[in-house]
C-alpha positions, 0 to 999 in steps of 0.5 A: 500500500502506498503512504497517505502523502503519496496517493492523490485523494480529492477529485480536483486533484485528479481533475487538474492533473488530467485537464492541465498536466501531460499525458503519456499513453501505450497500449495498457494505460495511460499517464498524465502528470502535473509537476506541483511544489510540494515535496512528496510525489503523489499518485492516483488510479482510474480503472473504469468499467470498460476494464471490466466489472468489479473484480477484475477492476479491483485486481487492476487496481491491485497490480497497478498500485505494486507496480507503481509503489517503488517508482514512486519511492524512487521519484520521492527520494531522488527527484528535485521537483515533485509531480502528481500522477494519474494512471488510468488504466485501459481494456488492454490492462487486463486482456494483456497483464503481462505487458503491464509492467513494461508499459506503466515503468516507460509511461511513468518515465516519460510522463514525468520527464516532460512534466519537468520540462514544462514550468511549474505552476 
């Protein structure tokens, strides 16, 4: 489970990461990050029903918050610059969960190298 000052909480923080951040996609999901002034790197999930119903959501979800734990662990520790992250999951994560990992660590990287590049708010 990821520490409370690392999960993304309030739908207006999810909102604002989505509408104004970067966003990253490959075949199984897709990132969008915001790079913020805090000191923490905080992250959300968006599994929706077209996934599938309520267990294979949730098992999504399970997958994806192992997956993302060390990365945001290493983006907290070693980071100058903080970023809230939203990961939204698509059909494909769950008809192809081997690919899962692959794709969340490239898109991770990516979404928060050019949430560096642009200028904080």
């Amino acid at each position: 489970m990821l520490p409370a000052s690392n999960r993304l909480r309030s739908s207006a923080d999810f909102a604002r990461t989505v509408r104004s951040g970067v966003r990253v996609g490959r075949p199984t999901l897709v990132v969008h990050a915001l790079r913020h002034s805090g000191d923490a790197t905080r992250v959300g999930f968006v599994v929706s029903k077209a996934v599938g119903g309520a267990v294979v959501r949730n098992r999504v979800k399970r997958r994806l918050r192992a997956l993302a734990r060390p990365l945001v662990m290493v983006g907290s520790a070693g980071r100058a610059a903080s970023c809230d992250l939203v990961v939204r999951a698509l059909p494909a994560a769950n008809t192809e969960p081997g690919r899962l990992a692959d794709d969340l660590a490239g898109a991770w990287q990516a979404a928060y190298d050019k949430a560096l590049a642009v200028t904080a708010p």
